[in-house]
VOVEX-592283 format. One line per 8 residues: their letters; for each residue x negated, y, z negated of N, C-alpha, C, O. Coordinates in steps of 0.1 Angstrom, whole numbers. Atoms other than C-alpha are relative to their C-alpha. Example, Ala and Ser with C-alpha at 12.3 -4.5 7.8 and 13.67 -1.06 7.14 Angstrom:
BEGIN
AS	-9,-12,0,-123,-45,-78,-9,12,0,-19,12,-7 ~ 9,-11,0,-137,-11,-71,8,11,-8,3,22,-9 .
// end
This chain:
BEGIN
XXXXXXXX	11,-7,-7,526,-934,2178,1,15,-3,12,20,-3 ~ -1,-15,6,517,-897,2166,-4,4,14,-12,-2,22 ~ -1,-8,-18,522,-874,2200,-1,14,-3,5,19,-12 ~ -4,-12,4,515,-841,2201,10,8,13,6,10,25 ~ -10,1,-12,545,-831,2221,-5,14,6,-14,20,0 ~ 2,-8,-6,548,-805,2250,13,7,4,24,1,5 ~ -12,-8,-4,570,-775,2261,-6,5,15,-15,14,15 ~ 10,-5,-12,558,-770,2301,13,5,8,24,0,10 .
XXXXXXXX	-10,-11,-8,575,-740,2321,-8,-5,13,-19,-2,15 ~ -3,-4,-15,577,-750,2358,8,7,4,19,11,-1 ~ -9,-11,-8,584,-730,2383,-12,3,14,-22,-4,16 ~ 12,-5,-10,564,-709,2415,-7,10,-5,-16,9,-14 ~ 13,-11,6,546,-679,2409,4,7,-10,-4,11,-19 ~ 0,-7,12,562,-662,2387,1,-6,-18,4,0,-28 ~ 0,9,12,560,-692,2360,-19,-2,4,-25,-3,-7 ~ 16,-1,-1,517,-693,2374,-1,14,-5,-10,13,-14 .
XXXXXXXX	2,-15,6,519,-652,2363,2,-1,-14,-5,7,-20 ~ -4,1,7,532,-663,2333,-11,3,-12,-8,8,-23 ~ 16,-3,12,497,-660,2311,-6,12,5,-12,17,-4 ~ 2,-14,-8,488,-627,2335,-2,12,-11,9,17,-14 ~ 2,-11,4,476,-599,2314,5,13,6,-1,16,16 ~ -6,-8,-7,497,-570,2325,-11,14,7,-19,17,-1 ~ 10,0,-2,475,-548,2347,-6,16,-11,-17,21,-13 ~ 7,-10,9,477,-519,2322,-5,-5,-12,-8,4,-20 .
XXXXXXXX	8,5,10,463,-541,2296,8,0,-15,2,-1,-26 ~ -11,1,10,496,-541,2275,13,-4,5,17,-1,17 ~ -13,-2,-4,530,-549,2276,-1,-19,-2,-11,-26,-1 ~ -6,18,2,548,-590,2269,-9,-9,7,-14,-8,19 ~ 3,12,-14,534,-620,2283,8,-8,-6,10,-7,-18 ~ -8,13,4,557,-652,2284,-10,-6,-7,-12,-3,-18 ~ 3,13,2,537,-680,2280,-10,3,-14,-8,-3,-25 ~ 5,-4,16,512,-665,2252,7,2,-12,3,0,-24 .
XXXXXXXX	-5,-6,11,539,-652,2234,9,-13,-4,15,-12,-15 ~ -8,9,5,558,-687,2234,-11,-9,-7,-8,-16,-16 ~ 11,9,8,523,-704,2225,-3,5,-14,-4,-3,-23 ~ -6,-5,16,525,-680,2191,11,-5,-3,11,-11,-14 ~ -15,4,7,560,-690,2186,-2,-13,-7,0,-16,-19 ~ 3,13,-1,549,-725,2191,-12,-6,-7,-13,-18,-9 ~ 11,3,9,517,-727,2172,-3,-12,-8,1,-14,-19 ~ -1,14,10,507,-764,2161,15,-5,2,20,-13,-6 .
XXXXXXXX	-16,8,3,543,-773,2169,1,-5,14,1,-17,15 ~ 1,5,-11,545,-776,2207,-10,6,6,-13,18,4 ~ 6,-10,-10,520,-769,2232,5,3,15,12,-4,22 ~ -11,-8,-11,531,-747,2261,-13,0,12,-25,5,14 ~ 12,1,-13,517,-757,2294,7,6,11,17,0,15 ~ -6,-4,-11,526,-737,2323,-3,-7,16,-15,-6,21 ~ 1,7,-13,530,-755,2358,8,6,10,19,2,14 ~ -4,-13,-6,534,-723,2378,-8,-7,16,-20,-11,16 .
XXXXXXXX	6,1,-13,528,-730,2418,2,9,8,13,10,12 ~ -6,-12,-7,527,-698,2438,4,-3,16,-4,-9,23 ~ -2,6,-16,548,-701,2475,3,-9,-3,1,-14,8 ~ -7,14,5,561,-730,2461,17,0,4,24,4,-5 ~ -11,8,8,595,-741,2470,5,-17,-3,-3,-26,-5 ~ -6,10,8,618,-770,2458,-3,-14,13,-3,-26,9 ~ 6,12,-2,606,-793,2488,-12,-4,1,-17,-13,7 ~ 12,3,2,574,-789,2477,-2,-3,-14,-11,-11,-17 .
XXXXXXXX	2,4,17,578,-789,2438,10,-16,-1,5,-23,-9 ~ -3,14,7,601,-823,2436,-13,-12,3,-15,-23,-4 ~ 11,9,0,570,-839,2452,-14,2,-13,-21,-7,-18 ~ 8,-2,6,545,-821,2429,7,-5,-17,1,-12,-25 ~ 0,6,10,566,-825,2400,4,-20,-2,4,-27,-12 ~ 5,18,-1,567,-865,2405,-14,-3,-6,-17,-10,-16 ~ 15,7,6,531,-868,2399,-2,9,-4,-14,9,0 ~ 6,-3,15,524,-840,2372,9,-7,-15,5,-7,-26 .
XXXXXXXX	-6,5,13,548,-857,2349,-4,-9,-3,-5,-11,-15 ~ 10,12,1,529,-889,2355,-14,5,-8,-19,0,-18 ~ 13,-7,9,498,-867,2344,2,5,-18,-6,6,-27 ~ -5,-6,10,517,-853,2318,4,-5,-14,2,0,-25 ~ -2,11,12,529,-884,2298,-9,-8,1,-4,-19,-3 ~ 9,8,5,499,-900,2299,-4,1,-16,3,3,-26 ~ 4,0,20,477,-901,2264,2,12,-1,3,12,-14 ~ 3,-16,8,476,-861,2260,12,3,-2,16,15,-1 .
XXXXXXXX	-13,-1,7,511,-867,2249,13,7,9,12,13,20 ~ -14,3,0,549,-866,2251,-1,16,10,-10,24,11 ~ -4,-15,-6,568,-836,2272,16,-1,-11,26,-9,-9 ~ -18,-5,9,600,-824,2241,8,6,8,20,1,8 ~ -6,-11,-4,610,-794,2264,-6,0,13,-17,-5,14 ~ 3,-3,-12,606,-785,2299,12,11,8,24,9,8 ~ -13,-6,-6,623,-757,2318,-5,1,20,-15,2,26 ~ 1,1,-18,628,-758,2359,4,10,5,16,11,8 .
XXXXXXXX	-7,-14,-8,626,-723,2376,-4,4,15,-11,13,19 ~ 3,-3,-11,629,-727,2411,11,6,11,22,1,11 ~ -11,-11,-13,650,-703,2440,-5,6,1,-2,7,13 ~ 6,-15,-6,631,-673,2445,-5,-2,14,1,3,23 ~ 1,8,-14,615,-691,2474,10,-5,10,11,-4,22 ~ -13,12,-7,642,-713,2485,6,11,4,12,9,14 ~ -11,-9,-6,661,-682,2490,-3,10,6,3,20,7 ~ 7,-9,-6,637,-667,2510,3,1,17,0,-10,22 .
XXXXXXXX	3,2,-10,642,-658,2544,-8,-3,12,-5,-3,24 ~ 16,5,-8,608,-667,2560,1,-15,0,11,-22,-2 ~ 5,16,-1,589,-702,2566,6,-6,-13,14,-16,-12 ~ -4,7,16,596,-709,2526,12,-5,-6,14,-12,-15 ~ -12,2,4,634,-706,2529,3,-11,-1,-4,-17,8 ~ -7,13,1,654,-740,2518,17,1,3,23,6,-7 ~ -17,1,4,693,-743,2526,4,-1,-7,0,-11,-13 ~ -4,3,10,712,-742,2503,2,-11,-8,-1,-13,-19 .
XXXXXXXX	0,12,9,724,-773,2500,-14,-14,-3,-14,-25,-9 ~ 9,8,1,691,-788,2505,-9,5,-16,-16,-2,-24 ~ 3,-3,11,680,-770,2477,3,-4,-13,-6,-7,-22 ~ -10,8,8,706,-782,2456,-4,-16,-3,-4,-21,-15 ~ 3,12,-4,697,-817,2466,-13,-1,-10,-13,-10,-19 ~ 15,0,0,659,-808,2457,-2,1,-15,-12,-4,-21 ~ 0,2,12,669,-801,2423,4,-8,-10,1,-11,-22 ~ -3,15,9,686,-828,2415,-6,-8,-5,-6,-12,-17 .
XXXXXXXX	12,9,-3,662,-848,2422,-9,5,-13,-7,-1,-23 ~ 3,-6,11,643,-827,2398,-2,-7,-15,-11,-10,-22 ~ -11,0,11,667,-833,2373,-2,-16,-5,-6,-20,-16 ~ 1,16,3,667,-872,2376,-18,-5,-3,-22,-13,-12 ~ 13,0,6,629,-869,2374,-3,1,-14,-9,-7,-21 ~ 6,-4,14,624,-855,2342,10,-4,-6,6,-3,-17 ~ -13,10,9,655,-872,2326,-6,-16,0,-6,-23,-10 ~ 6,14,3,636,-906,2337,-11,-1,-10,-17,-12,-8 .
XXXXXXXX	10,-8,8,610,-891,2308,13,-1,-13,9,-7,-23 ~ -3,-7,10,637,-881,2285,-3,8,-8,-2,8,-20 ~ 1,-13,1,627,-845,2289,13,4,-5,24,0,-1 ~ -10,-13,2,649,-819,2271,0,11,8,-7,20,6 ~ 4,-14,-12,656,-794,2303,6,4,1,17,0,0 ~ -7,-18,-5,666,-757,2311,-2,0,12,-12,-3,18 ~ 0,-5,-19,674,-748,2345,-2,13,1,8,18,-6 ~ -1,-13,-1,666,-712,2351,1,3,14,-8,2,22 .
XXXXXXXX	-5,-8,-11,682,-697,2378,-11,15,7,-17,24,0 ~ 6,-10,-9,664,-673,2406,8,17,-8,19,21,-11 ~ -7,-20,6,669,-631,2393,1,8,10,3,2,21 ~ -5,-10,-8,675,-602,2412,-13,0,9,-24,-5,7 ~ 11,-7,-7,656,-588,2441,0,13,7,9,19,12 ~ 0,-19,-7,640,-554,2453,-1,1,14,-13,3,18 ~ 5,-3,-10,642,-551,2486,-8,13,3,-16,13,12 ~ 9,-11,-3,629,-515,2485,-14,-1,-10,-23,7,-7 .
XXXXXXXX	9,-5,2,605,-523,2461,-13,-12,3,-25,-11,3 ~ 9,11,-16,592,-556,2484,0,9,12,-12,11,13 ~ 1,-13,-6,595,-528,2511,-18,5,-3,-28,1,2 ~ 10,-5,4,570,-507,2495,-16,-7,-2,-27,-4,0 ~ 12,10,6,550,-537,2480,-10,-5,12,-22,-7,11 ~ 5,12,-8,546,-554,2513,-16,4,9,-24,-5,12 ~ 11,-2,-3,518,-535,2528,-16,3,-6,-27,5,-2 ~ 17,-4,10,492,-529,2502,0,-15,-3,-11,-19,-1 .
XXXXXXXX	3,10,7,497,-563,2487,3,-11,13,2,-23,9 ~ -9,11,-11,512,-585,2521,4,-7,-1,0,-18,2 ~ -11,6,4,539,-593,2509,8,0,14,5,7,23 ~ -8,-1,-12,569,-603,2535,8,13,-2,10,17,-14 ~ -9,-11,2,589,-570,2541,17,-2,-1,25,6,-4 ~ -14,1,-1,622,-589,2546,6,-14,-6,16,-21,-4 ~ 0,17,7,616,-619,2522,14,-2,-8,15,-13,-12 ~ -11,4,3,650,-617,2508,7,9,-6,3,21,-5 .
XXXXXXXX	-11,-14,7,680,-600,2488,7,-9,-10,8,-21,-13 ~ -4,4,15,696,-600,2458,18,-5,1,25,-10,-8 ~ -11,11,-5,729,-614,2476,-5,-21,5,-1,-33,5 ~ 8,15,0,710,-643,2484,-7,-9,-11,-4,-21,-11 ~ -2,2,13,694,-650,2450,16,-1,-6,18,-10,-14 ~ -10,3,8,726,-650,2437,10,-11,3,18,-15,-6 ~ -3,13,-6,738,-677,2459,-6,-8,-6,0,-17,-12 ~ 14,12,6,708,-697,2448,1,-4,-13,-2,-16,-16 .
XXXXXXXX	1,-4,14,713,-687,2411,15,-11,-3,14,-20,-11 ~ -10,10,-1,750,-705,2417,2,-13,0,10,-21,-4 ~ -1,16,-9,739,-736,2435,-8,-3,-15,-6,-14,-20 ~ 12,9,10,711,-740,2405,10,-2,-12,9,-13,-18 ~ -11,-3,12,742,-730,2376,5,-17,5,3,-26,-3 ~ -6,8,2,761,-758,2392,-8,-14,-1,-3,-24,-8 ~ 8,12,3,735,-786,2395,-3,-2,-16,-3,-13,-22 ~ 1,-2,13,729,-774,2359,10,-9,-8,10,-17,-17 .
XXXXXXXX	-19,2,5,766,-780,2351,2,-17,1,10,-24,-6 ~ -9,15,-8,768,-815,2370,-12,-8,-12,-8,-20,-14 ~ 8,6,7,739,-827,2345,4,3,-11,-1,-3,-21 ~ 1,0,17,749,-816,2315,-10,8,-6,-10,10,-18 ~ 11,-7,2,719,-794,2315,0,20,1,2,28,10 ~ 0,-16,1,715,-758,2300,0,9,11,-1,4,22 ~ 3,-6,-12,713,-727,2323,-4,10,-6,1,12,-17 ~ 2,-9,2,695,-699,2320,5,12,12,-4,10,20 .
XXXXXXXX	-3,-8,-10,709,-671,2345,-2,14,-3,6,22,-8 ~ 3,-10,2,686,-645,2347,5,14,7,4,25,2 ~ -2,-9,-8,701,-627,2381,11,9,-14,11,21,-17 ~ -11,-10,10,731,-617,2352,-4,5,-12,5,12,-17 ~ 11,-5,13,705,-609,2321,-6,11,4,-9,21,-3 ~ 11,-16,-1,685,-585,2340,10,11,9,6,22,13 ~ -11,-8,-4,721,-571,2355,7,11,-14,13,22,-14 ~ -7,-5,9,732,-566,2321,-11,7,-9,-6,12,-19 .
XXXXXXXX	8,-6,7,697,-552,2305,-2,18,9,-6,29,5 ~ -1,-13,-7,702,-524,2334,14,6,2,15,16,9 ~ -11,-5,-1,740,-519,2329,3,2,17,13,9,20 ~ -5,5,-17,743,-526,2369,17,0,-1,21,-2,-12 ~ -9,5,-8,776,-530,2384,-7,-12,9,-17,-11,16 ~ 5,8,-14,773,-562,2406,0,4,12,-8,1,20 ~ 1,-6,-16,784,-542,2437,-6,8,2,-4,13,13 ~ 14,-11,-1,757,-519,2435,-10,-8,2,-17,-3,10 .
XXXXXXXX	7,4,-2,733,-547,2433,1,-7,9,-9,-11,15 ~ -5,10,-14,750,-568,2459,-4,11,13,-7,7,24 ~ -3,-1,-15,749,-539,2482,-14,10,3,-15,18,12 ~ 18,0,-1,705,-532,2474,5,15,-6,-1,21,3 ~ 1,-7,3,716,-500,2456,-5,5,-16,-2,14,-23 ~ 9,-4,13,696,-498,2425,-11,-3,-4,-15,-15,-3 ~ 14,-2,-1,662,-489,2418,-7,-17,-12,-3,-18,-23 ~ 4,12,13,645,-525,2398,-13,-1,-1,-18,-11,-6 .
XXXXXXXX	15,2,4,609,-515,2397,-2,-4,-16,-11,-9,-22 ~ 2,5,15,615,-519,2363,-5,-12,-8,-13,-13,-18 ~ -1,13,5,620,-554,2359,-9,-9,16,-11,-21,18 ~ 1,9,-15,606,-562,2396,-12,6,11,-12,5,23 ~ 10,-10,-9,576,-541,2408,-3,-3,15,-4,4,25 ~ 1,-2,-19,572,-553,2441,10,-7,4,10,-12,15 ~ -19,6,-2,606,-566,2441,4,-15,3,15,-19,8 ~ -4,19,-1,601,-608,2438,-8,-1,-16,-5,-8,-26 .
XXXXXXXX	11,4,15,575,-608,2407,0,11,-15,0,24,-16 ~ -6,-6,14,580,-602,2369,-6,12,-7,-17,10,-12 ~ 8,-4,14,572,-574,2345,-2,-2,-8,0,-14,-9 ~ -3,3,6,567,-574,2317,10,0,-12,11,-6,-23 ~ -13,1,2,598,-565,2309,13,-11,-4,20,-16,-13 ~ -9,15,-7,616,-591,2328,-5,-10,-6,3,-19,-9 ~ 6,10,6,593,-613,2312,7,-4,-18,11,-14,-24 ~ -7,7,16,606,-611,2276,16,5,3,23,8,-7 .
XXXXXXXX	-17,3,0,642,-610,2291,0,-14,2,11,-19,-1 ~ -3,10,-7,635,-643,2304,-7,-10,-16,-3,-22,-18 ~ 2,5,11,617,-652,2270,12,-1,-8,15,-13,-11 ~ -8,-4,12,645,-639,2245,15,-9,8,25,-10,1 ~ -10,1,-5,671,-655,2272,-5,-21,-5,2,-29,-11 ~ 5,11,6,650,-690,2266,2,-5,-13,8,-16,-14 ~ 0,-2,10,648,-686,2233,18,-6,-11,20,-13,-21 ~ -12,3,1,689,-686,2231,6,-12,5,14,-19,-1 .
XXXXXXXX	-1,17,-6,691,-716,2253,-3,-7,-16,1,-8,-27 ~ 12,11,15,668,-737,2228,5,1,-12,4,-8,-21 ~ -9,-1,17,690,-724,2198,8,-4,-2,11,-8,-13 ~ -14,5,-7,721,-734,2215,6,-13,0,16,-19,-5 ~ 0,16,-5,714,-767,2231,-5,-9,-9,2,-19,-12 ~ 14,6,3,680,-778,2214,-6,2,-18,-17,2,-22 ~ 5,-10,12,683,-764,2175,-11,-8,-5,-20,-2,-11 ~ 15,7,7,657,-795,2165,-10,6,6,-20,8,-1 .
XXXXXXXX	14,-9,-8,633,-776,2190,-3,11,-3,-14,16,-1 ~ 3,-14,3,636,-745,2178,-12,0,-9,-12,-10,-16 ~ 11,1,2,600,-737,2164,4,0,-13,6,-12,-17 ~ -6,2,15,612,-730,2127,3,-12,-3,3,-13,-16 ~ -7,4,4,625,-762,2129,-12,-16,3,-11,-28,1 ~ 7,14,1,596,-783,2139,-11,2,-11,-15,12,-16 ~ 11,0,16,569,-798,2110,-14,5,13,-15,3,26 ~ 18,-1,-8,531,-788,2125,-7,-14,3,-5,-24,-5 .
XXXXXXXX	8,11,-4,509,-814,2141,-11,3,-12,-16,14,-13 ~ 10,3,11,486,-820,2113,4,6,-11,13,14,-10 ~ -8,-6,10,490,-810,2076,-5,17,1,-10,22,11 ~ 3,-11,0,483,-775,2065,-15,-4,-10,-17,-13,-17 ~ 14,2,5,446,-770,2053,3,-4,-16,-2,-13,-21 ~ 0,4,15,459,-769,2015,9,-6,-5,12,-3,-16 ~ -8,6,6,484,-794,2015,-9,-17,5,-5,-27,10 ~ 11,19,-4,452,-827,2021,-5,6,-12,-7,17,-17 .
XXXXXXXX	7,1,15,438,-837,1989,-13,-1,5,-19,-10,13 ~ 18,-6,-6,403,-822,1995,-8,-16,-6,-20,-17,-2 ~ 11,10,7,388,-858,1976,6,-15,10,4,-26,5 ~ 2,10,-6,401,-881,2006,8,8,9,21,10,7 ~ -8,-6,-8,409,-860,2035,5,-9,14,16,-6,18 ~ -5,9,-7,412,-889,2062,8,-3,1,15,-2,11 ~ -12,9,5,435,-907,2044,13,14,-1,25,12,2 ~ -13,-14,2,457,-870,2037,2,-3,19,11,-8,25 .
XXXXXXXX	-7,-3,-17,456,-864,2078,4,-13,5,11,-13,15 ~ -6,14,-9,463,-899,2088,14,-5,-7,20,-14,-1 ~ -11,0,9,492,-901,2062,14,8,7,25,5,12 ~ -6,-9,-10,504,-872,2077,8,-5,12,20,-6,13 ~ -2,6,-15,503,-886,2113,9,-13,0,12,-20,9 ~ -5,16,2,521,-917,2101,18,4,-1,27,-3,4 ~ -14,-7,5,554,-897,2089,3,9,9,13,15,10 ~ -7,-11,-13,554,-875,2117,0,-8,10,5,-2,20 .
XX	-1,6,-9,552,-906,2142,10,2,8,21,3,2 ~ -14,2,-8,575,-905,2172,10,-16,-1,20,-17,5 .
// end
């Protein structure tokens, strides 16, 4: 059967931001810039839920994966980026270890698929620039800290670990793109508007850290995925013999079968 496979970034809002035009009308986007990478080779579906945490995404993702592998084809790649929530001190927070639990679960889901999956770990947080954020935009003012993510970022590394399953660990990517000390960011002293404007959601910055950090997963784990390395869904316009083009694209489709 010829599939045209898929690469879908779950996650909460900052995987729904993921196509967001930045608001100065420049600067990275994920999910566009992996749908160029990916061109005719995978398509890149984002299943971003904002306020979402993990006892709300293992039920949601149950039935989009069901939607998912129906006829509009296969899932190759899938990455799971959930804690920013779960590590939230409000209504949204999850315990830890229920969290843990929540991703497993996860984990055995899209393995029952024989998804290829990345776990991406929860990143830093601004409490001063959630602070600032929270009244123009109302945001919580005490929705969490970047000692707490980094708990979260642990529990998700080791569930990662117990599956056999990549990790992406952005809280120490966007540590090390700001030359941070950890005890400086353990103890809320460094400015992260940079990477964190209202101090839970991405720039676009943060965005092609979390691309370029992807990117190295997938090279690592996944080199048949790597885009270079897949053929295109259909042929290229001047490789079908223009005097029976049917027979060229269904030829095609027959040798690229799954």
């Amino acid at each position: 059967m010829y599939t045209i496979g898929k690469f879908v970034l779950f996650g909460d809002s900052i995987t729904q931001h993921s196509s967001d035009l930045p608001e100065s009308g420049n600067g990275f986007v994920l999910a566009p810039a992996l749908q160029s990478l990916y061109a005719r080779k995978l398509d890149i579906v984002t299943r971003g839920f904002s306020g979402y945490n993990t006892n709300q995404t293992k039920v949601v993702l149950r039935e989009t994966l069901k939607a998912d592998h129906a006829e509009t084809g296969a899932i190759k790649l899938m990455s799971i980026f959930m804690g920013t929530n779960d590590a939230a001190f409000n209504f949204q927070g999850v315990p830890i270890d229920a969290y843990k639990a929540n991703l497993q679960e996860m984990v055995r889901l899209a393995q029952l698929y024989n998804i290829k999956l990345i776990i991406v770990g929860p990143a830093l947080h601004g409490r001063a620039e959630c602070l600032a954020a929270s009244e123009a935009q109302g945001l919580e003012p005490n929705f969490s800290d970047t000692v707490a993510t980094r708990k979260y970022a642990d529990a998700a590394a080791s569930v990662a670990a117990s599956n056999g399953v990549p990790f992406v660990d952005l809280w120490n990517s966007f540590q090390k793109f700001g030359g941070w000390s950890a005890e400086d960011l353990l103890q809320g002293k460094v400015v992260l508007k940079e990477l964190l404007p209202d101090g839970i959601h991405f720039s676009p910055q943060a965005y092609r850290i979390m691309y370029d950090e992807l990117l190295k997963v997938i090279a690592k784990n996944y080199p048949e995925l790597v885009a270079e390395n897949l053929p295109m869904y259909f042929p290229a316009y001047d490789a079908m013999d223009s005097d029976n083009i049917e027979e060229s694209i269904l030829e095609y489709a027959r040798e690229h079968a799954d």
